[in-house]
N, C-alpha and C positions, 0 to 999 in steps of 0.2 A: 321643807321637811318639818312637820310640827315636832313639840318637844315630846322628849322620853315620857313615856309614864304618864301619861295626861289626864285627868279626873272631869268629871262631871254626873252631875245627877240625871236620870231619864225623863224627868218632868215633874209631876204631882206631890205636894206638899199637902198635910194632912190644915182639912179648915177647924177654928174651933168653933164653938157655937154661936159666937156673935155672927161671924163670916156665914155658918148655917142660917140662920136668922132672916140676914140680908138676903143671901140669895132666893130666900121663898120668899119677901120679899118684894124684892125684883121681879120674880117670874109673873108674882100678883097683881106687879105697876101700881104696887103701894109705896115705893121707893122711887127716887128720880136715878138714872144712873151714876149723875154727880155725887149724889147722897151713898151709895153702895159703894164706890173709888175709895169715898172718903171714909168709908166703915171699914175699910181691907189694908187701908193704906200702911196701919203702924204696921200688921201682920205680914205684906211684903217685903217691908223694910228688913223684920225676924227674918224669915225666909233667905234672904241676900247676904244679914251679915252672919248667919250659920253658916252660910256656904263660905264666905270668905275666911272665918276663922278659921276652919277646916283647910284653906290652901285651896277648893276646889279652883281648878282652872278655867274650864267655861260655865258663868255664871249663869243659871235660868233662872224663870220667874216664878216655879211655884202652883202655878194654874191655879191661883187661890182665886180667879176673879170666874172659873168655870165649870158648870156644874159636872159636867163630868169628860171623861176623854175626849166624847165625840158628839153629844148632843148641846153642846154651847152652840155648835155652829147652825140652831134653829134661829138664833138672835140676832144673824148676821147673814144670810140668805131669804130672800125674797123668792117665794114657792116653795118654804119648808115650814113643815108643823112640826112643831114640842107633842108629842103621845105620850102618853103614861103605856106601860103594857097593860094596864087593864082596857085600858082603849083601842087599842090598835088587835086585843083578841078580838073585838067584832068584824076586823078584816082580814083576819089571816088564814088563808088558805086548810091549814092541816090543822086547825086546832089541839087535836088531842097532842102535837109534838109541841107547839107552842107551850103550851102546858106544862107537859116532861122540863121544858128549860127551865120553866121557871121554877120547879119543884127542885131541879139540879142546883140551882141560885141559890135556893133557900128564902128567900127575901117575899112582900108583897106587890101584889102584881101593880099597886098602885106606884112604889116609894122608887120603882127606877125609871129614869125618860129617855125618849129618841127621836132623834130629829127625822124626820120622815117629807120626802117629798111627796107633793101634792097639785102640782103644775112646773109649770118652765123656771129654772133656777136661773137666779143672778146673785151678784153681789153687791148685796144693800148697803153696810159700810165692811172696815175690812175684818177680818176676821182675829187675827193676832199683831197687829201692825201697833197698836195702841198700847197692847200688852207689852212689848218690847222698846216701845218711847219709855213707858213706865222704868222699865227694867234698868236700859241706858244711865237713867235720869240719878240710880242707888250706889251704880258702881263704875269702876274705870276700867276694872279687868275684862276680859274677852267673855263674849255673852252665845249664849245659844238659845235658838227659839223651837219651839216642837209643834207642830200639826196632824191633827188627823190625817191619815196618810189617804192617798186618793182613793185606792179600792177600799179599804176602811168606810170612807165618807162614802163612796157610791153604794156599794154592797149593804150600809147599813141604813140609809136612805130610803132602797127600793120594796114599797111594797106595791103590789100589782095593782088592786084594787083600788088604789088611789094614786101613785105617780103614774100610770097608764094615762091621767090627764093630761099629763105635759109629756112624755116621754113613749116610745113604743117597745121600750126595752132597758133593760140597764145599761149595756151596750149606748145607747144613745146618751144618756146620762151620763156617764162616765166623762164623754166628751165635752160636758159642758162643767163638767167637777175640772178638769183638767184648764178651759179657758179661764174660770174663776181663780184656780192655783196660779197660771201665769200672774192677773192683776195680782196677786195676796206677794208673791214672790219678786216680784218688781219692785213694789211700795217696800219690800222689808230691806234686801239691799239698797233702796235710797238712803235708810233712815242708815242701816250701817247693822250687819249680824254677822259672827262667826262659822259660826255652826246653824245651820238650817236640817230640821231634822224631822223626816216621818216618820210614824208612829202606824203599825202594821200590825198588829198582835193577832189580826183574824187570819191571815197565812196560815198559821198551826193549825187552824180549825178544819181549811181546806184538807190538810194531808192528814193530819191524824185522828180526825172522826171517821173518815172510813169504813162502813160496816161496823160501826160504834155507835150504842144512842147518841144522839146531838148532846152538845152543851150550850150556856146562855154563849159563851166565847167571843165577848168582844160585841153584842149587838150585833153578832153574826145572824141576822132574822130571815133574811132574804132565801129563796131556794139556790139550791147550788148546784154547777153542772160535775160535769165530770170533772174528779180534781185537776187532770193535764188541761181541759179547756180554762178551767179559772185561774189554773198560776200563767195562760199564756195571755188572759184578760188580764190580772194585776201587774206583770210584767211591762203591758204596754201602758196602763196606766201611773204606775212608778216611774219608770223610764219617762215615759211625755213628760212629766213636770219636773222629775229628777233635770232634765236638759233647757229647762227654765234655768236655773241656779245658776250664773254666771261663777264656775268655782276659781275664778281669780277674784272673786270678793267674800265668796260664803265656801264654806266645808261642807259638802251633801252626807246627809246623815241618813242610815234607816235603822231605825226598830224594830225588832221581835221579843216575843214570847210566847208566852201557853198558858194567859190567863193570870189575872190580879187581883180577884173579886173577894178569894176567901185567903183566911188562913189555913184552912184544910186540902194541904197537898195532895190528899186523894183524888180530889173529884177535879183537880187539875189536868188538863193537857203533859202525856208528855210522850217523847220520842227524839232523834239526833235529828240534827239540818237536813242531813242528806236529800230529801226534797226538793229540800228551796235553793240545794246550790248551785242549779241553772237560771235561776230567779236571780241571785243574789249576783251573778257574775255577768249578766246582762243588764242590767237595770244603770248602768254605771253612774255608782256612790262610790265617796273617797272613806265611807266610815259604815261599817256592821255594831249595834250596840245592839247586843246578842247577851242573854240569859245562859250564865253558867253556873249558877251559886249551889243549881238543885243536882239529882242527879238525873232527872226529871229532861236534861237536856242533852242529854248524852255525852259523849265523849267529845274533846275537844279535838282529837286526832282526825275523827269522821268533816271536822269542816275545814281544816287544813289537806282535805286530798286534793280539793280544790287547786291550780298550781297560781291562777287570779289573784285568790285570796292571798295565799302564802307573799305574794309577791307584790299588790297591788295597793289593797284595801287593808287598812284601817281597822282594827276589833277591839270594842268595845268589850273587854270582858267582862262580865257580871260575875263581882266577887261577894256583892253582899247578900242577901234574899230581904229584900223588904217587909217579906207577910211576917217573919217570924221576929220574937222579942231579943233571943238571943244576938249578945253582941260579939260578930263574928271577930276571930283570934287575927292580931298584921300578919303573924306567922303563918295564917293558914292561907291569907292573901298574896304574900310574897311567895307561897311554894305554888302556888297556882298561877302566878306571874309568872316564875320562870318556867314553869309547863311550859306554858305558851310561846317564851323564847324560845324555843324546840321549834318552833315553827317559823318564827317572825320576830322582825327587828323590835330592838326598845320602841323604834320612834313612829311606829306601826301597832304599838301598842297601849291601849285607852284602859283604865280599871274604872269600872260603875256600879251603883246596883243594877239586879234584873229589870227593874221595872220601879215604876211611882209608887210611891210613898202611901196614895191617896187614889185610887179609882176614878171611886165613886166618890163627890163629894161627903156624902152623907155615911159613906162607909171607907172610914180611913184602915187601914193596914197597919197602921203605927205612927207611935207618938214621936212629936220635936224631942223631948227628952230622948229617948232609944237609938232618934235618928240620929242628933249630936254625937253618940256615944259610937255608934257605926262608922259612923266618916271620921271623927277621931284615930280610930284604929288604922282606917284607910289613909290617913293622911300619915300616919309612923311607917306605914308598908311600902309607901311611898318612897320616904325619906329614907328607908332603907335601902330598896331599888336603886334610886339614885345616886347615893355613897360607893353603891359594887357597880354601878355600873357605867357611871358617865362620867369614866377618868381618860 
């Protein structure tokens, strides 16, 4: 049984502008990658010992060394191209929707990228295995690593006109996303991790775009079936690598949300689980790190009808909201904690923010100042919980 009250961050640490720098950079192979390690490195180290002052309990790394959630993984697969979306409008299918996303963005079509296949995938070296020596190497405490989670990677991958090279379908893709996770997933409990965690946030997009104009939602680019056929596609794509994780060495972790790009809650995703809670109860993970901060996510009673969850799994509750400055009240954390108790054990229960810090490399959500000040709070909610509770 892990302990009461267990903390951790969802991934993404905001870069500053030297780390910006590097990484264009990097992508120009004007830099060696020794030389970019060596430009992140004091920045990592900030990163590790904010989390440790705070108490958090499984340390991450920050993704300071990735340009963004899910298109890092062009640098590390063989048969995937870096696009800019101003590139990849010459091959997309419906252009004038492609368009609408990017107007919903707000952003230029140049300044976001995506790894996009382009022939037969392999894994050229590994994809976060390096990340996580790194990580090892700063602290002693229990470590957690994050990955693009597999229908994430496949779905945002697939575009017709050019992965039709290698693949005859996403469908077939997927399968070879799934062999690639086996190797990534092997090498990482060698090396030794906690928590192993995917990172899902285009779920929401499936159910709650619906007869809704599209949003950009995660590099959700690809066409989409009927939403029952695509959560029964991610289900078996989650699941296959979720049952890679030997969980007598690693904690399977999954992620969701509704979207991290802006501060403007408007133009956000939102709606309850209820969708995903046959996804969620199938896919078998020991941990849901799940977006509660907003109201944006609905009720927290709606994913406890679930009897699985109540009893099973692991929630990550999401007490703080990343996008915004304000630094939320321990008191408004600990009465949201003990919500939850209403449902589910102390030792069944995780507090997080919704979501990374940082995106987008180049579009962070908020500063290390703010963030300090956030987990601060988190870490007295904490300490509080734990006084009433674990006598």
């Amino acid at each position: 049984m892990t302990k009461s009250f267990s903390t951790s961050l969802i991934g993404s640490m905001p870069r500053n502008d030297e780390i910006l720098r590097a990484l264009r950079k990097r992508s120009k192979g004007s830099i060696s990658e020794a030389e970019f390690l060596n430009i992140i490195d004091g920045e990592e180290d900030e990163v590790v010992k904010l989390q440790e002052k705070n108490n958090i309990t499984y340390i991450s790394s920050g993704e300071l060394s990735r340009d963004n959630y899910v298109s890092f993984i062009a640098t590390k697969l063989a048969g995937v191209r870096m696009m800019s979306m101003a590139e990849m409008l010459d091959y997309v299918e419906d252009k004038k929707a492609f368009e609408e996303i990017l107007s919903i963005l707000d952003v230029p079509a140049i300044s976001i990228k995506n790894a996009i296949c382009e022939g037969k995938i392999s894994r050229r070296t590994n994809i976060v295995c390096d990340e996580l020596k790194r990580l090892k190497k700063r602290t002693d405490k229990k470590v957690k690593i994050t990955l693009p989670g597999p229908y994430l990677v496949t779905r945002s991958m697939w575009l017709p006109a050019l992965s039709k090279n290698g693949y005859d379908s996403k469908e077939e893709l997927g399968e070879d996303v799934i062999k690639i996770y086996a190797e990534e997933i092997k090498e990482l409990q060698e090396i030794g991790v906690d928590i192993i965690q995917f990172d899902e946030p285009v779920l929401t997009e499936v159910v709650f775009t619906e007869g809704k104009p599209r949003t950009f939602m995660c590099a959700a680019l690809s066409e989409k079936k009927d939403p029952t056929q695509e959560l029964e596609f991610a289900t078996h794509l989650i699941k296959s690598c979720m049952a890679k994780i030997d969980r007598t060495k690693s904690m399977r972790a999954l992620h969701v949300c509704r979207g991290n790009w802006s501060k403007d809650e408007s133009i956000l995703l939102s709606g309850p689980y209820t969708p995903l809670i046959k996804l969620f109860e199938n896919i078998d993970t020991d941990a849901l790190m799940l977006e509660f901060s907003t109201k944006r996510a609905g009720e927290l009673s709606s994913l406890f009808e679930s009897k699985k969850i109540r009893e099973e799994i692991i929630l990550g509750l999401g007490v703080i909201n990343p996008r915004t400055d304000v630094i939320e009240k321990h008191e408004d954390m600990i009465e949201r904690a003990e919500e939850a108790l209403r449902f589910t054990s102390k030792e069944r229960l995780f507090l997080n923010p919704d979501c990374g810090f940082a995106t987008f490399s180049n579009r962070p959500v908020n500063t290390l100042e703010i963030i300090d000040k956030k987990l601060s709070e988190l870490q007295t909610a904490v300490k509080y919980l734990e006084e009433k509770y674990d006598k």
